[in-house]
N, C-alpha and C positions, 0 to 999 in steps of 0.2 A: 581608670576603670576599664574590666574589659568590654569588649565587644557585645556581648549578649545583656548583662546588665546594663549596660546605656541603652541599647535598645528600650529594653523594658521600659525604662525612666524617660525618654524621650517619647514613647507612647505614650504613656502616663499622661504626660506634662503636655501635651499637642492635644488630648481629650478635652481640657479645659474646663476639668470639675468634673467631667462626666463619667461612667462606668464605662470602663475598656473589658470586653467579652475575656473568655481566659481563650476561647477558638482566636479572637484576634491578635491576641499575645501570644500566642503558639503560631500563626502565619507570619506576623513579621519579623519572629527572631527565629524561625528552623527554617521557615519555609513551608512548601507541601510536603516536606519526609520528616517530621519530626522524631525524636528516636524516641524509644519507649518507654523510659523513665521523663517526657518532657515535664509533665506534672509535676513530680520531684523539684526536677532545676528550678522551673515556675516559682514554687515557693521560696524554694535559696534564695534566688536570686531578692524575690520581693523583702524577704526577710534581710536581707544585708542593708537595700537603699533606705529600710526603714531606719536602719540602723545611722546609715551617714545623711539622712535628710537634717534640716536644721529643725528646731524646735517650731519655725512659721508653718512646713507643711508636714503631712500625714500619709501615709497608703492604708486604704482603711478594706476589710474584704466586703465585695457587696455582688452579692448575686447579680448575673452570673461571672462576674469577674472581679475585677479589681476599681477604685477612687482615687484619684492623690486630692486632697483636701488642701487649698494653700490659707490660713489664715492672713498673717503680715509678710508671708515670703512675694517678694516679686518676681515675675517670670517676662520675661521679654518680649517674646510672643504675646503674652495678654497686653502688655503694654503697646505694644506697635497697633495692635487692632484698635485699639484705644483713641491712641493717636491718629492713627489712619480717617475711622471711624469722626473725628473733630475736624480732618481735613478734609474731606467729600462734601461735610457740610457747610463747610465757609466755602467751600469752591463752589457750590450749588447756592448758595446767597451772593457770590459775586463778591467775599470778603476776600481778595485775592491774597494780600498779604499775611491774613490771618493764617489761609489755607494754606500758604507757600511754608509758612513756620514749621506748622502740624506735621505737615507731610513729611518735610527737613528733617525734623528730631526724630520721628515714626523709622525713617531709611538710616539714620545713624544709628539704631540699635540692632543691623545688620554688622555683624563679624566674622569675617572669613568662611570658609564655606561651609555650604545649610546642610545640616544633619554629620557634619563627619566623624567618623568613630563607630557609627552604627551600622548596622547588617543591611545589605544589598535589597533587602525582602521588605525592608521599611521605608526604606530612602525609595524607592520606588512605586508603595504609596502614599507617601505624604508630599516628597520632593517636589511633585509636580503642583498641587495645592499653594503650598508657602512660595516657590518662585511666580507663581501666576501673581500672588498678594504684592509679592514685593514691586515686579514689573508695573501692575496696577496702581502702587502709592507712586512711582519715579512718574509715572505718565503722567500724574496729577501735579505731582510739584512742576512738571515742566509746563503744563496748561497754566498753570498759575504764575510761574514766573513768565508767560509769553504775553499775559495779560496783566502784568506788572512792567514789562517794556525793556525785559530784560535781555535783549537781542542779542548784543557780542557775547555775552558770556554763554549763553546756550550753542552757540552754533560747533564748538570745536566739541561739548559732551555730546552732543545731538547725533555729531558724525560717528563719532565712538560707539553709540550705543545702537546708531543705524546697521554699523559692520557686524556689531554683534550679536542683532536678532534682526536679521534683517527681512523676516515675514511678518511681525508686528508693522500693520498699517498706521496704527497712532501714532508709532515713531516718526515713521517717514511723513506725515501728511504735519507734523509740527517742526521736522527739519526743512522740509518746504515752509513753511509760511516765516521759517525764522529765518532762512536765504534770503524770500521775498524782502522781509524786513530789513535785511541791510543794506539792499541793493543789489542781490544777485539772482534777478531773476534768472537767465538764460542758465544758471547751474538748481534752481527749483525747478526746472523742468525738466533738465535732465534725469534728477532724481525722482522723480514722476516715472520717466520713462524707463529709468533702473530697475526700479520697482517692480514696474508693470510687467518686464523681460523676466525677472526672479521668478513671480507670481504665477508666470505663464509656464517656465519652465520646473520648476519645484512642485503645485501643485494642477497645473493645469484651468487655472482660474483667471477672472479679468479684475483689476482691483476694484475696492469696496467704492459706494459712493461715496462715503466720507471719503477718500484718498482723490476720487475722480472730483470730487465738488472743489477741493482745495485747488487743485489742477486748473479747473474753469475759472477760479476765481483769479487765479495768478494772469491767466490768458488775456482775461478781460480787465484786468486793471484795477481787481476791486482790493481797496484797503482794510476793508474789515473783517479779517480774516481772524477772528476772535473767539466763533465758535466752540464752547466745549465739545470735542469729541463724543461719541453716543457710548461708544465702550463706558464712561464713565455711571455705574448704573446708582443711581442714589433713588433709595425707596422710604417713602414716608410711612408704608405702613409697617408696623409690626411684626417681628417673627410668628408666626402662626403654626400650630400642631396639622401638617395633613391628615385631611379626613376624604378622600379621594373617592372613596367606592361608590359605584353607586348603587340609592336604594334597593332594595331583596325583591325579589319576586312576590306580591303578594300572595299568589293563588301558585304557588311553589309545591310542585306533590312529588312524594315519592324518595326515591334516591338517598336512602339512609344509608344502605353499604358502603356506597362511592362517597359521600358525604362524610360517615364516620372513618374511612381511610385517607380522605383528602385532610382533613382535621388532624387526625394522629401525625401524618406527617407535617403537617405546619408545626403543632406546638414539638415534633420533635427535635430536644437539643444536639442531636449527634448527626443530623441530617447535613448539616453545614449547608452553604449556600447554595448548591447546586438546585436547579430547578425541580418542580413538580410540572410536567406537560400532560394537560389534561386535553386531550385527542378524539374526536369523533367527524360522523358528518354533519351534514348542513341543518341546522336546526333542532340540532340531540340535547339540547340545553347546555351546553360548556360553558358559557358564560355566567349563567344563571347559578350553575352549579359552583363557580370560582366565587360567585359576591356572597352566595350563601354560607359557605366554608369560611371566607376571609369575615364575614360579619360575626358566625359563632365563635372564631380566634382574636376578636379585637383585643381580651383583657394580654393575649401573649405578645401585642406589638405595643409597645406603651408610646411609641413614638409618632406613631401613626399609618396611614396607609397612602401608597401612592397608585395612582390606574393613569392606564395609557390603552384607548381604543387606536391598536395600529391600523386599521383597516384594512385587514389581509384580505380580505375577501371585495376588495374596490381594485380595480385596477392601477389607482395609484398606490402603494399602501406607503406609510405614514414612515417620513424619515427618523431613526433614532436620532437625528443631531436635533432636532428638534423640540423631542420627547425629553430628551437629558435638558436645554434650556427650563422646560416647566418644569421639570424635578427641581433642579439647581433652584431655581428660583421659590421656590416651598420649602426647598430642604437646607439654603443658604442663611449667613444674617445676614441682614439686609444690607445694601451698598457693597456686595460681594461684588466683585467682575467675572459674567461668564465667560468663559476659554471663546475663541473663535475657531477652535476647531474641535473636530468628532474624537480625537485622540485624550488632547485633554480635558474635553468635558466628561469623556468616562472616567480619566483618572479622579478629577475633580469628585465626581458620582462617585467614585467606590471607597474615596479620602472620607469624604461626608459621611457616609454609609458603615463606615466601621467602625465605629463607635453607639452605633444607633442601633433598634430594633424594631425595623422597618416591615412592614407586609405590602408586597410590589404584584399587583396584578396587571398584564402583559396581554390583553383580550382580542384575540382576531388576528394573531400573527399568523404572516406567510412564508417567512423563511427564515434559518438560524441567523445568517448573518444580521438580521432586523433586532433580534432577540440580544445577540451577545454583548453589545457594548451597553446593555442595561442592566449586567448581572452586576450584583455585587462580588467584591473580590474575597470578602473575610468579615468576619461580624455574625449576629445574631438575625438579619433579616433574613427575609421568605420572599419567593419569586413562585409564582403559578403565570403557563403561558397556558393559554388557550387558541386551540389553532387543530385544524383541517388533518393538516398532512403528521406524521409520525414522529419527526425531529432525530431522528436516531442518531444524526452527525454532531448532536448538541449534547457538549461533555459534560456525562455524568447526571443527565437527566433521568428522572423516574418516570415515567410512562402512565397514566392513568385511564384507559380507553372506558371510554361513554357509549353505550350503543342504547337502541332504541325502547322505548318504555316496555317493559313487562305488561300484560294484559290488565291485572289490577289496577297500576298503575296510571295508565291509559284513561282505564272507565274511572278512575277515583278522578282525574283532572278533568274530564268530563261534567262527573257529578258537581264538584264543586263550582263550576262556571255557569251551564245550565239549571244545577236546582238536581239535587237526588230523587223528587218525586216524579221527575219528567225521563229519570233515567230506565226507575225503578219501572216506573208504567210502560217501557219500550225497550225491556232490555236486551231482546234479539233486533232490535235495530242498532240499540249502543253497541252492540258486539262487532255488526257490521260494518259500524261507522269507523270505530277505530281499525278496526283488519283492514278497512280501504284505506285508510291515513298511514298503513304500516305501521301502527303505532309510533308514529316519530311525531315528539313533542310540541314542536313548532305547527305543524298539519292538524292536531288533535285541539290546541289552543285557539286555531282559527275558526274551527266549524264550529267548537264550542261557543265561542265569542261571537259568531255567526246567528247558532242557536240560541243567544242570549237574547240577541235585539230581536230578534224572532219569534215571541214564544207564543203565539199563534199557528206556528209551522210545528208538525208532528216530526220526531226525528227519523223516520222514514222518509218524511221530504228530499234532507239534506240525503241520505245513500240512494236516490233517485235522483238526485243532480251528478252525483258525483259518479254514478255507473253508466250516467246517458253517453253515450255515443255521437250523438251530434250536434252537443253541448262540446265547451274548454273546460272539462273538472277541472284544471288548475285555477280558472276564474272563480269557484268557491273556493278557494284556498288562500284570497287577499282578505285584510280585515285592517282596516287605515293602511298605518306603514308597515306592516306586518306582511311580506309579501314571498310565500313559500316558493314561486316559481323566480322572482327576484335572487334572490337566495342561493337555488340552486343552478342560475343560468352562472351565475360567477366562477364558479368551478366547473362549468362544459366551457367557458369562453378559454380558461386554461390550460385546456386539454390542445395537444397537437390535432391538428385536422385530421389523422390517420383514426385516431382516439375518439372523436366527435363520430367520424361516421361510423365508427364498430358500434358505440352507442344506440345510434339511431336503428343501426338493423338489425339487433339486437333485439332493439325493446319491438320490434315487431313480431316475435314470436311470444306467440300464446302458451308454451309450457313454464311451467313453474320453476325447473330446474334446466341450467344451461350446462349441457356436456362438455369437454374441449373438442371431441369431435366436430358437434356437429358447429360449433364458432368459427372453426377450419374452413369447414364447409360454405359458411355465411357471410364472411370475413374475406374468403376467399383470396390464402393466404397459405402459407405453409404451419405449421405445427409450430414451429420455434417463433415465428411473427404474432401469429393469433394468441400464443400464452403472454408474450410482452404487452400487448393491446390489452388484453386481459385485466393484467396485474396493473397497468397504468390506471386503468379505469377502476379498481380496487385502491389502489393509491387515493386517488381522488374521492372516494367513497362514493361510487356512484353505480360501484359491482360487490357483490359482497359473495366471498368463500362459504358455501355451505357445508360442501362435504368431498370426501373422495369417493372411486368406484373402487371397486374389486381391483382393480390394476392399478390402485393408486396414483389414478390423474385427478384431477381438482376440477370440483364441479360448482358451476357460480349459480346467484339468481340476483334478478335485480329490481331491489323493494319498489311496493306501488306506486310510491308520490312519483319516483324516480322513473319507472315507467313511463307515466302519464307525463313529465316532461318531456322524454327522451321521446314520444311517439308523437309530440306538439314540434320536437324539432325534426323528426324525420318527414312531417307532411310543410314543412317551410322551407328542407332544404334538397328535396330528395321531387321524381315525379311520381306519376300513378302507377306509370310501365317499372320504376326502377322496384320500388316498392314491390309491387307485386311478382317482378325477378327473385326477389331477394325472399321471399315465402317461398316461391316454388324452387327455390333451391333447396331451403329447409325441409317442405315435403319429400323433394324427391329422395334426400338421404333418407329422410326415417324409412321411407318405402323401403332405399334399395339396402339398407342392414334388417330390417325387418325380413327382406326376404333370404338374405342371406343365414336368419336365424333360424327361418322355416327350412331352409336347405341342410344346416346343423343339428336342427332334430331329428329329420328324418333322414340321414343320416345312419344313422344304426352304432356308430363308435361311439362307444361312452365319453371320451374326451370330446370328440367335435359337440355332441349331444350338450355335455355337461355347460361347456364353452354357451352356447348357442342359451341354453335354459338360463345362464350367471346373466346372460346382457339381456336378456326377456324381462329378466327378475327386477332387474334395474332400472329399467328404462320404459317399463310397462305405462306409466301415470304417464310419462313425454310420448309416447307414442297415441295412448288414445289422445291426448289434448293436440294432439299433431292433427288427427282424424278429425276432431269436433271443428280445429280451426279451416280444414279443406272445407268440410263441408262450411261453417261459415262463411269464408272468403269466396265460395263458388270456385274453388280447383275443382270441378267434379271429375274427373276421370283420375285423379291422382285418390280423391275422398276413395272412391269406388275400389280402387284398388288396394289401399291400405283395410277399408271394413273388410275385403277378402282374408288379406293378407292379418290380420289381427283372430279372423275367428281362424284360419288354419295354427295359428300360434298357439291361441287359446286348445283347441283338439289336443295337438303335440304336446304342450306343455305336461298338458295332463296326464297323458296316457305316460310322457317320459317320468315323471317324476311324481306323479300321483298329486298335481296341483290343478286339480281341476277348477279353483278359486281364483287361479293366477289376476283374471280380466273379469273380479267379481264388479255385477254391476253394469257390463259393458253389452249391448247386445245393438247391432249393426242397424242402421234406421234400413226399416222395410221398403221406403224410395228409393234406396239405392240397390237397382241394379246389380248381379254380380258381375264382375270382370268377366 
């Protein structure tokens, strides 16, 4: 038979009854290039092995792939697990001889090498799965004959099988105790110390305890050295369907667009495994948003759902070798042996995985590499990460950004927590409360939930807490564990120290939009540094892109919550003199381009003029908020001179351009003096 047909039938037959995907049968017999009639051969192919199956099995078609049905046919592979499966349990009763048989017959229905004849794309992953099983039944029958007392005849397979896996610890740690057993100790320690030199040099590791305890035990003279090894995993309960997610958000509002394309792309079949990365800042709902989608898709994973909080946002965040042990052990039958390493437990993962149609939610990752060895390789599952930063280096992801609630929104997740007639009766306060929370979800859920135990407090209360000045607004923003300054200190502890402080000085300026000029300025830094600090801080979401100017530079703002943090870290880590440098440097710019615009207009060249009115036109809203912050902060002599320098702009503008509206609104307080 050739090559791609065994393929196919060696899939088949390794599924063990179950539906193999037609995506999965097109990965491991083309690969990732398959040519463009693969459909076609597909069927050939399947239509031929129906042909030379015997009358015991069937290939039957079953959305969305393929069955082989065996009624009386035997298969080998079901049988060794069989067997295997008889010997784990006499070995865990302590029926040694029973167990030594099982295991015996299970390892003789190995013949010559595992999978040959089949394409490079299959044997790659399943190879790794079937040789973990096999090594795992030989470790058994050797446990079993060690405690049937079968010493000489072990010790010449023992060494054999030491030379040739020699980072299997269960090996070595039974070739020790069977040296012990005949009398050699001074050559069990050796082997100890073999080991431990591999270990150190191969992976850069110290041996396991089980390897170290065998070792103590040998040192110390102790004879009962009988122990099952812990690799041996034998489990009493049941295979079980994961149901991993957890619960929905009850009071869950909004977010139907993002919802309805987060969904399409789960039940889409052409998507293949590649991730969906659902990407925002700190508290945008991502998470909430993943269990909602993976709960309205449950009928499309019929397998179940796996979750894994990596805790990207903790400073330890959550090892995959770890996260693949809880899979494996959900998504295994039971008495399976997990891999001891990060290599073959993904292979193991993605063996498992391809045959299945899995929904895999990945919540609070911090980096690709955390991410990668949890993807599946081929199959019908689904993978959603939810995470901070972009992912753009993780191949073949789709991108889903989350940003912060729309106004409706906002006041709808409001209403529903507080009571709609508490909303409805103060609804120019509801408006102000969520515009102070910037509408970001996690900020609007706490004041609400604040508001709830509260309902004595008018909602004008809470936007009087939250606008006091010599109050911590971030202290309304805790509600139990629910901790919005928590949250967002995670991602400033991330940021470089260059990064941290542009932040803080930053958020000490009172205008709404941040120039790249004047960050230059504040930053106090060149052009090409201040845009990097910039973007890093945008990275982190903690600056956000609003628009360009006329000369297309990029101009930032940085939303409220994020302020009110970022102004709690500049008075914890900064003094009162630096702080207050760091405004009058901000003034002194807007002064000195302000005057330089009044220089531009009056002027008399249409281009300087013109120039001079484009950055008036722009920058009008930042200049007075520059002025109202002087005079707030007490700069008087810089306030004083910007009101001049504002109503000469104001004159100018007008007479140049017939905008005498420019600085509607704007009229200079009567205490100040003119320059």
């Amino acid at each position: 038979m050739a090559e791609k047909p065994k393929t196919v039938l060696a899939a088949l037959l390794l599924a063990g009854n179950r539906v193999v995907s037609d995506a999965y049968l097109r990965e491991v017999t083309w690969g990732p290039t398959p040519p463009a009639t693969v459909d076609q051969q597909l069927f050939t192919y399947v239509s031929r092995l129906r042909k030379l199956l015997s009358p015991g099995a069937t290939i039957l078609r079953r959305r969305p792939g393929y069955q082989l049905v065996r009624t009386d046919a035997g298969l080998d592979h079901a049988e060794f697990g069989r067997l295997a499966g008889l010997g784990y349990d006499a070995l865990k009763a302590h029926r040694h001889a029973e167990a030594a048989e099982h295991l015996a017959m299970a390892l003789a229905l190995w013949h010559g090498p595992t999978l040959a004849g089949v394409t490079e794309h299959l044997t790659r992953v399943e190879l790794p799965r079937l040789e973990e099983a096999r090594m795992a039944a030989l470790e058994g029958r050797v446990a079993a004959d060690l405690a049937l007392g079968r010493h000489d005849a072990l010790v010449s397979e023992l060494v054999g099988l030491v030379e040739a896996h020699p980072l299997r610890e269960r090996l070595r740690a039974q070739l020790m105790t069977v040296l012990y057993r005949v009398g050699r100790q001074a050559d069990a320690l050796a082997e100890y110390q073999r080991g431990r030199r591999i270990l150190a040099e191969e992976l850069g590791i110290e041996p396991s305890s089980a390897l170290a305890d065998v070792f103590q035990s040998i040192l110390s003279g102790d004879m009962g050295l009988t122990a099952l090894p812990q690799e041996i995993r034998v489990q009493a309960r049941p295979r079980v369907r994961p149901a991993m997610l957890p619960p929905g958000v009850a009071d869950f509002t909004g977010r139907e667009p993002q919802l309805r394309e987060l969904s399409g792309l789960l039940r889409d079949d052409r998507a293949g495994p590649a991730p969906v990365v659902v990407t925002g800042a700190a508290g945008v709902g991502k998470s909430a948003l993943a269990v909602r989608a993976g709960r309205r898709c449950l009928d499309a994973f019929p397998d179940g759902q796996l979750y894994a909080d990596l805790d990207g946002s903790q400073d330890r965040p959550r090892d995959p070798f770890d996260v693949l042990e809880w899979f494996l052990q959900t998504l295994c039958e039971p008495r399976t042996p997990i891999p001891g390493t990060l290599e073959a437990r993904t292979q193991l993962y993605r063996s498992v995985l391809a045959s299945h149609r899995v929904l895999i939610v990945l919540d609070n990752a911090h980096y690709e590499r955390q991410v990668r060895p949890l993807l599946p390789g081929a199959g019908g599952s689904r993978v959603v990460v939810t995470t901070r930063s972009r992912f753009t280096a993780l191949e073949g992801a789709r991108s889903l950004e989350l940003n912060v609630f729309e106004r409706p929104e906002a006041l709808g997740l409001l209403s529903r927590v507080v009571g709609s007639g508490r909303v409805a009766a103060e609804h120019e306060a509801a408006d102000s409360l969520v515009a102070q929370c910037g509408r970001l979800p996690i900020a609007v859920r706490v004041v609400a939930g604040r508001l709830a135990a509260k309902p004595h407090w008018p909602l004008a209360e809470m936007v009087r807490r939250l606008a006091d000045g010599d109050r911590r607004p971030l202290d309304e923003l805790r509600l139990a564990d629910i901790d919005v300054r928590a949250s967002l200190r995670t991602s400033y502890l991330h940021l470089a120290a260059e990064a941290r402080t542009a932040l803080w000085r930053l958020s000490l300026l009172h205008t709404a939009e941040i120039p790249g000029w004047l960050a230059v300025v504040v930053l106090e830094t060149d052009r090409e540094e201040a845009e990097d600090l910039l973007e890093s801080l945008v990275d982190a979401r903690l600056l956000e892109v609003c628009d360009t100017d006329r000369a297309e530079r990029l101009r930032y703002r940085m939303p409220p919550v994020i302020r009110l943090f970022a102004h709690e870290c500049a008075l914890a880590e900064s003094t009162t003199a630096e702080r207050r440098r760091t405004v009058d440097l901000a003034l002194t710019a807007w002064l000195t381009r302000a005057r330089a615009a009044v220089r531009g207009l009056a002027d008399g060249r249409q281009a300087t003029a013109g120039n001079a009115l484009l950055w008036f036109d722009t920058e009008k809203s930042g200049l007075v908020s520059a002025f109202r912050q002087a005079v707030a902060d007490r700069h008087d002599t810089t306030a004083r001179s910007l009101a001049r320098t504002l109503t000469e702009l104001r004159g100018l503008s007008g007479a140049a351009a017939g905008r005498g509206a420019a600085l509607q609104g704007f009229t200079p307080p009567q205490t100040l003096a003119p320059v």
